[in-house]
Structure formats: structure tokens, C-alpha cells
C-alpha positions in Angstrom: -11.8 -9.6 0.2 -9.8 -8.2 -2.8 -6.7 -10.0 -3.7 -3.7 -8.1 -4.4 -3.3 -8.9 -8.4 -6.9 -7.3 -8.1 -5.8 -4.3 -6.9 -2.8 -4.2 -8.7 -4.7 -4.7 -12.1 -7.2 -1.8 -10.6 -4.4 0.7 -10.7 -1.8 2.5 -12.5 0.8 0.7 -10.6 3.6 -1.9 -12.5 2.1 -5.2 -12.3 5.7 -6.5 -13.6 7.1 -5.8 -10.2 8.1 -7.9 -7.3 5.1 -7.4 -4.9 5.3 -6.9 -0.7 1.6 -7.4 1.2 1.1 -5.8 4.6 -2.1 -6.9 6.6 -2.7 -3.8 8.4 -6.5 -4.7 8.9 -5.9 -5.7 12.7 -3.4 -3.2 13.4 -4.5 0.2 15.6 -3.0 3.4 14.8 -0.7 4.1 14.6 0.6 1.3 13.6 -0.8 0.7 10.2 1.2 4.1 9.4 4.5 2.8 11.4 4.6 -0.7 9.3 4.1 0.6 6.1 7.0 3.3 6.2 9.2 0.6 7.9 8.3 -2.2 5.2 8.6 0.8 2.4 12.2 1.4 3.9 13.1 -2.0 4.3 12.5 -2.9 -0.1 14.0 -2.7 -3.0 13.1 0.1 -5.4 11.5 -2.3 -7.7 9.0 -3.6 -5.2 5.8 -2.9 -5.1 4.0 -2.6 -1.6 0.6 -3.7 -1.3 -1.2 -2.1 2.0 -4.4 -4.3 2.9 -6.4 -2.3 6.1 -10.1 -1.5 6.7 -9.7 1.9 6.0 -7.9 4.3 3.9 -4.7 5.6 5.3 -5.2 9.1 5.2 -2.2 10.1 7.0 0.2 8.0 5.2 -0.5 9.9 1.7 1.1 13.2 2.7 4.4 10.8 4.2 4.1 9.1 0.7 4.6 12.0 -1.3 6.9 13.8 0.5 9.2 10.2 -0.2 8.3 10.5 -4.0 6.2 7.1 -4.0 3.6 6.9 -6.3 0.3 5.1 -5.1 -3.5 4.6 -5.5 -5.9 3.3 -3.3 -8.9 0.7 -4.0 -12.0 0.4 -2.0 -14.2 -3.0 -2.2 -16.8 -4.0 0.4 -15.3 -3.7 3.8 -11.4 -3.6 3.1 -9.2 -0.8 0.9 -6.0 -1.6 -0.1 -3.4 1.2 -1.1 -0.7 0.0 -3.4 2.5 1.8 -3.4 5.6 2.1 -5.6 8.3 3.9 -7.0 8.1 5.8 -10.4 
């Protein structure tokens, strides 16, 4: 299991940032998608959103960019976490 100063430290997102973690391991699609957009809504332009699941979220990238986010994605062992932010 990767922590999320891990992935953060993996990536080119601010690590100066408030950070938000979403557990979507458990979740079944499409809720993995649902949560993240909600939780992305929901913050703070500063805050950084780290998305923990068991798989990378392929249909949340396009819905990313079309809301201007900026994100990466880091795979280790059996869980990839996606960490999203604003520029």
C-alpha cells in the first residue's frame, strides 16, 4: 500500500497543498467515478485530491480534463492512486 505523501512526492502535483483521500478501492463502478467528481466539486481550489482504487480510472481522465484539473496517476503492487489538482 502506497501512502499518499508517497504518491504525492511521485508526481508533479503541489505537495504544499491541503490534501483530500478517497478510498475508492471497495467501490464498483461507477462509483469510484461518481465520488471523485462529487469530492472534486465539493473542495477548495487549493486542495489536492488523492484517489486511492485498485485500478486506474480510465474514465475519469477525459471528465478531468474537460474541468481543467491537472493529475497523474501512480501504480505500486496491487493499488494506483491518481492524484488530482488544480494548476
Amino acid at each position: 500500500m502506497v501512502d499518499a505523501d508517497t504518491a504525492l512526492e511521485a508526481t508533479a502535483a503541489p505537495t504544499d497543498r491541503p490534501r483530500e483521500v478517497l478510498d475508492a478501492r471497495e467501490l464498483p463502478p461507477p462509483e469510484p467515478l461518481r465520488s471523485s467528481l462529487e469530492r472534486l466539486a465539493e473542495l477548495d481550489a487549493e486542495t489536492v485530491l488523492v484517489q486511492r482504487n485498485d485500478r486506474a480510472p480510465q474514465h475519469l481522465y477525459p471528465k478531468l480534463d474537460d474541468r481543467g484539473y491537472e493529475y497523474e496517476t501512480v501504480e505500486h503492487d496491487e493499488e494506483v492512486v491518481t492524484v488530482v489538482w488544480r494548476p
